[in-house]
PAZAPA-4460 file (N, C-alpha, C; in steps of 0.05 Angstrom, whole numbers, plus 32768, in hexadecimal, padded with zeros to 4 digits):
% residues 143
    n_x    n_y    n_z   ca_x   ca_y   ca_z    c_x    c_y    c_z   seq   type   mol
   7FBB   7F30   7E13   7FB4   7F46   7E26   7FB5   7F60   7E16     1      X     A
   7FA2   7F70   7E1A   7FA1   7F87   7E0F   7FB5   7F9A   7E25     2      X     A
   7FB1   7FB3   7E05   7FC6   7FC9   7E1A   7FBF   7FCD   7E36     3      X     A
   7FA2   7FDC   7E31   7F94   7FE1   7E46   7F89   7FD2   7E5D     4      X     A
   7F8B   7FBC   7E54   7F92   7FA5   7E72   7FA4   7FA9   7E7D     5      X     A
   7FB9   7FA9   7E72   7FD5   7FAD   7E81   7FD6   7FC6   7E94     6      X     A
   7FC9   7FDB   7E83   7FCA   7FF4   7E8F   7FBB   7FF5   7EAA     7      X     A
   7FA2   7FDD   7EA9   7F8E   7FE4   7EB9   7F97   7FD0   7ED8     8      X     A
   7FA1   7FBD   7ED9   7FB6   7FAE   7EE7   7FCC   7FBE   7EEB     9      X     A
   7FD4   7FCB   7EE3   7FF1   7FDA   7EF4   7FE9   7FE9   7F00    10      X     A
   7FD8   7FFD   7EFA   7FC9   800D   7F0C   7FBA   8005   7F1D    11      X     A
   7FB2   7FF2   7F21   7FA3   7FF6   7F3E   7FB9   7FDE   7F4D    12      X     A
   7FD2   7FD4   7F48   7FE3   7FCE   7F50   7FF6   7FF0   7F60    13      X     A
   7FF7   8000   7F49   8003   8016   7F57   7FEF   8025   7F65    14      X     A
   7FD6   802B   7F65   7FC5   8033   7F7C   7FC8   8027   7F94    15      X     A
   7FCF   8004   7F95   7FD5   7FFB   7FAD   7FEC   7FFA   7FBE    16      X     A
   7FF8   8001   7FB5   801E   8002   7FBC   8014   8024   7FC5    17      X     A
   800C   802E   7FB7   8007   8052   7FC0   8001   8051   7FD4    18      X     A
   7FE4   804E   7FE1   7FDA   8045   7FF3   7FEF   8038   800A    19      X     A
   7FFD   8023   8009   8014   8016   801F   8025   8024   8024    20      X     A
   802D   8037   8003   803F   8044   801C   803A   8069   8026    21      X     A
   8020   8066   8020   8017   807E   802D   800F   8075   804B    22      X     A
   8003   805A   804C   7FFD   8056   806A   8019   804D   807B    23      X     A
   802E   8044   8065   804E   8047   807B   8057   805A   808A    24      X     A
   8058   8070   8073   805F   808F   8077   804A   8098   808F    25      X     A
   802E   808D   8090   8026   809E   80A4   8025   808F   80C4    26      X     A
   8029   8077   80BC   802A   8065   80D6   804B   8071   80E4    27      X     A
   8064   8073   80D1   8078   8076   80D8   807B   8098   80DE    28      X     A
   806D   80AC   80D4   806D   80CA   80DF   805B   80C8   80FD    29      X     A
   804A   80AD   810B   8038   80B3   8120   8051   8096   8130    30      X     A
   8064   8096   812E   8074   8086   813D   806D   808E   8151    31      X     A
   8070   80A7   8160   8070   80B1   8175   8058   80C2   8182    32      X     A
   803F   80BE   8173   8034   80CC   8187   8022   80BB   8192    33      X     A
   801A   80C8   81A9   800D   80BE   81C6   7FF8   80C3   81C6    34      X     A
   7FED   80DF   81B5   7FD4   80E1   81B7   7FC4   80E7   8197    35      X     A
   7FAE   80DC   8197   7F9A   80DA   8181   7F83   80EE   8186    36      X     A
   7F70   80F5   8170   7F59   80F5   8174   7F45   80E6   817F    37      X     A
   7F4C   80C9   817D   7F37   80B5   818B   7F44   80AA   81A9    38      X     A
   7F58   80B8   81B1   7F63   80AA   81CA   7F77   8096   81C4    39      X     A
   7F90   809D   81DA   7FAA   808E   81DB   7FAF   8096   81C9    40      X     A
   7FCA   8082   81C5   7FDE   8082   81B4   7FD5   8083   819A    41      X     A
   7FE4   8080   8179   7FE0   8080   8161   7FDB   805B   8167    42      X     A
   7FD1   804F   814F   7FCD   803A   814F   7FD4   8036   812B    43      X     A
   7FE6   8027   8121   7FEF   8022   8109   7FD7   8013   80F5    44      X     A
   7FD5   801C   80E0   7FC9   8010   80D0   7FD3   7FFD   80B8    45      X     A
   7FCC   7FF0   80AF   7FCA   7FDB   8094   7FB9   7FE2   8080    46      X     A
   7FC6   7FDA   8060   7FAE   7FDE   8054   7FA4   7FBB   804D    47      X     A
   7F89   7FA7   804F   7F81   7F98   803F   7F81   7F92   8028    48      X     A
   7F91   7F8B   8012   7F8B   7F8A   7FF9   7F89   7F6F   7FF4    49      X     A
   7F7A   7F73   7FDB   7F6F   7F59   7FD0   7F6B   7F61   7FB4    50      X     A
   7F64   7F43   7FA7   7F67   7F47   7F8B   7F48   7F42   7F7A    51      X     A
   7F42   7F4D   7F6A   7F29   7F48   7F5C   7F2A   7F40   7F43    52      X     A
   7F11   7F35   7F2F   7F17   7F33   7F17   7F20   7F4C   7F03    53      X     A
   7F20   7F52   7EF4   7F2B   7F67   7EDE   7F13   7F79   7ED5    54      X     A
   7F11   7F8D   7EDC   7EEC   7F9B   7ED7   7EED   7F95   7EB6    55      X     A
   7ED8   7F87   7EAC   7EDD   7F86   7E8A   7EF0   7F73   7E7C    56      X     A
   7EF0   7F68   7E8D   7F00   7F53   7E7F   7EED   7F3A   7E79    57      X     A
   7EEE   7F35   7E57   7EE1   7F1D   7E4C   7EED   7F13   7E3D    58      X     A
   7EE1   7EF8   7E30   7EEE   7EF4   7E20   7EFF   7ED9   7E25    59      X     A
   7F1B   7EDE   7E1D   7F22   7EB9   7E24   7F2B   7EB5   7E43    60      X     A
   7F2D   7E9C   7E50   7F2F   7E94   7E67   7F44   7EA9   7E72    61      X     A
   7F5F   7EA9   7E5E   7F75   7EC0   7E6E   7F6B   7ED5   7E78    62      X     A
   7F5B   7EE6   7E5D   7F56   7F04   7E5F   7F43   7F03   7E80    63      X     A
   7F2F   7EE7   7E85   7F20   7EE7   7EA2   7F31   7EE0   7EB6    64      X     A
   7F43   7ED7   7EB0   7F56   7ED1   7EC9   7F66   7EEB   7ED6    65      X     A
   7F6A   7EFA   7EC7   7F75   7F16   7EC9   7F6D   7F20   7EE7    66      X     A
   7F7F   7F2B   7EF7   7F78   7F3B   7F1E   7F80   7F4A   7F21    67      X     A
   7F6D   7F60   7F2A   7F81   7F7C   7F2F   7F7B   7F79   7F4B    68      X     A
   7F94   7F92   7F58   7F89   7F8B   7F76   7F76   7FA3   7F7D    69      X     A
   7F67   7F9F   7F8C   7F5C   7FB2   7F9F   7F5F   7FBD   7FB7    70      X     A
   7F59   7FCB   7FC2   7F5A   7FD9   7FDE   7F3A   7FD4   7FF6    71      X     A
   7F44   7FB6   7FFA   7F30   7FB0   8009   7F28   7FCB   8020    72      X     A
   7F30   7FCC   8036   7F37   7FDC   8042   7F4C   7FE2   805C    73      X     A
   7F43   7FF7   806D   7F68   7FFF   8081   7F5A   7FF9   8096    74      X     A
   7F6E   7FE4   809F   7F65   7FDC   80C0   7F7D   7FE0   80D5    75      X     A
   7F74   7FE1   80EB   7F85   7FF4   8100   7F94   7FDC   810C    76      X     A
   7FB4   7FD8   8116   7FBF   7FBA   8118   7FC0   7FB7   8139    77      X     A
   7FAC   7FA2   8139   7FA1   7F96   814F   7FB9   7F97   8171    78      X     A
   7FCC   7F9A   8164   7FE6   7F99   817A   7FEA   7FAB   8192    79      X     A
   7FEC   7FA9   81A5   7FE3   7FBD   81BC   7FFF   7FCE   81B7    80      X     A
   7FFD   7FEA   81C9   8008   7FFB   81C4   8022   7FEB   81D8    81      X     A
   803E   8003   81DC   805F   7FFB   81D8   8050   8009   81FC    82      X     A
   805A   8005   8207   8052   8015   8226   8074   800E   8232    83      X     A
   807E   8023   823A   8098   8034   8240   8092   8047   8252    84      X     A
   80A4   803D   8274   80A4   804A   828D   80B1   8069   828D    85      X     A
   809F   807F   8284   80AA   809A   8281   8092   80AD   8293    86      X     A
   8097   80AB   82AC   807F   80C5   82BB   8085   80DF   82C2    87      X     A
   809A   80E8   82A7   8095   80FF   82A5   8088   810C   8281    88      X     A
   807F   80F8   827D   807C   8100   826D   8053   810D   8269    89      X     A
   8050   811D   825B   802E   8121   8266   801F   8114   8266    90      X     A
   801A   80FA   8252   8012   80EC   823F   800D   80D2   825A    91      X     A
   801E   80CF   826E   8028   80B7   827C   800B   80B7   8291    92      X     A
   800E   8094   8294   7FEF   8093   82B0   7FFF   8095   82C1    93      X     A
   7FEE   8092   82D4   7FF3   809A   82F8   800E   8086   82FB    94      X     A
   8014   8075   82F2   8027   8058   82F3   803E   806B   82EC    95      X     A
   8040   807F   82DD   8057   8080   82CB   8055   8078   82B3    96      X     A
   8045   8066   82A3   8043   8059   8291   803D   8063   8275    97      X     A
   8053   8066   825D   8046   8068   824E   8040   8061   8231    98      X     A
   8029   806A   8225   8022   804D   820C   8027   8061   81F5    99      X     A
   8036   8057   81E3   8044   805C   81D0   8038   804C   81BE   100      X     A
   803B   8053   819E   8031   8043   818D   8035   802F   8182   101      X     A
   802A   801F   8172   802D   8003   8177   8041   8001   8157   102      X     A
   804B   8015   8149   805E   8012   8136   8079   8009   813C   103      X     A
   8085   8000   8124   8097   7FEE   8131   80AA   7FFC   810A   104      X     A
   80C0   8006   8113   80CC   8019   80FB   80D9   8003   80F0   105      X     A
   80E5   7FF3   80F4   80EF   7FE1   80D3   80DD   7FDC   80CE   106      X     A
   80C4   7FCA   80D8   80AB   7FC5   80C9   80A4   7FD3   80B3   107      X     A
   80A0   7FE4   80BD   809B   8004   80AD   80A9   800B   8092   108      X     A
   80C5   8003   808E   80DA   8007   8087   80D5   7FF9   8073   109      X     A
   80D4   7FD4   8079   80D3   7FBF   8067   80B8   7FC7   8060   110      X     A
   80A2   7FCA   805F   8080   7FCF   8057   8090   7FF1   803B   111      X     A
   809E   7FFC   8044   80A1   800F   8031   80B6   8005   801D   112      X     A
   80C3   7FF6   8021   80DB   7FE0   800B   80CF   7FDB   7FFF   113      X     A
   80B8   7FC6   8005   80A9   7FB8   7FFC   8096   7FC5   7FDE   114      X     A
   8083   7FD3   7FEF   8079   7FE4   7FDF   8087   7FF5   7FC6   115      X     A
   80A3   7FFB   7FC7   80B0   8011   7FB5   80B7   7FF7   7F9B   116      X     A
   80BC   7FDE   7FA3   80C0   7FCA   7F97   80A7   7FC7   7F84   117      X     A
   8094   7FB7   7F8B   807E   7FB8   7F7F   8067   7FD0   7F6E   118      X     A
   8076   7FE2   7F77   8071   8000   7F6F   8082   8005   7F4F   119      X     A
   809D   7FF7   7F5A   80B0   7FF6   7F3F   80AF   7FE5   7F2A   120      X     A
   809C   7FD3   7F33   809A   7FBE   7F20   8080   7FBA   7F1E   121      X     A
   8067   7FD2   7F1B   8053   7FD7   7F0D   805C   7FF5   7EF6   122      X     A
   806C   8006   7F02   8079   8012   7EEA   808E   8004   7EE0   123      X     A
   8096   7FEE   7EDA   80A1   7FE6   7EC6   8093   7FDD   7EB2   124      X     A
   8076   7FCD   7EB4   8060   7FC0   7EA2   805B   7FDE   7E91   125      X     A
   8050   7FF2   7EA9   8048   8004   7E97   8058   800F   7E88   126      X     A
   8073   8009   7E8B   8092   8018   7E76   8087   800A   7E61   127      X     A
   808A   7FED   7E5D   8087   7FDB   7E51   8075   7FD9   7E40   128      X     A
   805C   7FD7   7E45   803A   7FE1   7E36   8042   8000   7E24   129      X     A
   8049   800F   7E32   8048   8027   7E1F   805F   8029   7E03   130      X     A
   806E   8016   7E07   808B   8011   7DFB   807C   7FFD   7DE2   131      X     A
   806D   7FEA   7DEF   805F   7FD8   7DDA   804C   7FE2   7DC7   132      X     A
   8038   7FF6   7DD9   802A   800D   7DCB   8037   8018   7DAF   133      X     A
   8052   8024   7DC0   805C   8030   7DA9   8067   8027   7D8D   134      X     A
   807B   800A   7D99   807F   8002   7D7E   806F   7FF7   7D6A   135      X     A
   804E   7FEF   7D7A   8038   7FE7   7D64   8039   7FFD   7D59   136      X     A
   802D   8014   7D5A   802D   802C   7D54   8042   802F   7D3E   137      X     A
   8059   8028   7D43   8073   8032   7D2D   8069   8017   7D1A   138      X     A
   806C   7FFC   7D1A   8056   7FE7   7D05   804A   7FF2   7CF4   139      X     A
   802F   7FFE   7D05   8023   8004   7CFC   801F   8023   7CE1   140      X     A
   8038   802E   7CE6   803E   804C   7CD2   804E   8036   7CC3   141      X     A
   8060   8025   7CC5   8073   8021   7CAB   8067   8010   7C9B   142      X     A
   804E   800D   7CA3   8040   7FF9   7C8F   8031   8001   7C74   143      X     A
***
């Protein structure tokens, strides 16, 4: 594996962890609101990721076997909203009723664990690659 494979696999490993936990942070800052631009409540999102071949990668069977992931795309999670008897609040129907978003905070919590994990262990490759970089580099002067 070249350097720059490595480099090119950790990064779009850490573009996708970026991505998860930017959509945690924003699912978990809209815990509470009721109202949207498009009507109702916030509605939580996901990101789709998936993995593709390696752009440029030829050569022997490994170097094609090589996946980085991608960012298929953000879909809104199908789950109906939290609905909680509060008629004073403005937000509430004629019932009293009202619909709250469909986030759910440990979820949230564990999706941002998650992500800081896998986030940590694409900067470790890249610690690693640049460390290997370097001591070819030092080889390569004492020679």
């Amino acid at each position: 594996m070249s350097f720059f494979t490595s480099l090119k696999l950790s990064a779009s490993g850490l573009q996708a962890e970026r991505l998860r936990v930017d959509l945690a942070t924003s699912n978990l800052a809209n815990a509470n609101s009721t109202r949207t631009p498009e009507g109702g409540p916030y509605r939580r999102v996901d990101p789709v990721l998936r993995s593709r071949p390696l752009e440029g990668a030829s050569g022997d069977r490994l170097q094609r076997s090589f996946r980085a992931v991608f960012i298929e795309r953000i879909v809104r999670d199908p789950r109906p909203p939290r609905e909680v008897f509060n008629p004073s609040h403005p937000d509430a129907d004629e019932n009293g009723i009202l619909r709250l978003p469909n986030v759910q905070i440990v979820e949230e919590m564990v999706n941002l664990m998650n992500a800081r994990r896998s986030y940590d262990a694409n900067i470790s490759v890249l610690r690693m690659s640049r460390e290997m970089a370097q001591r070819a580099l030092q080889i390569g002067r004492s020679s």
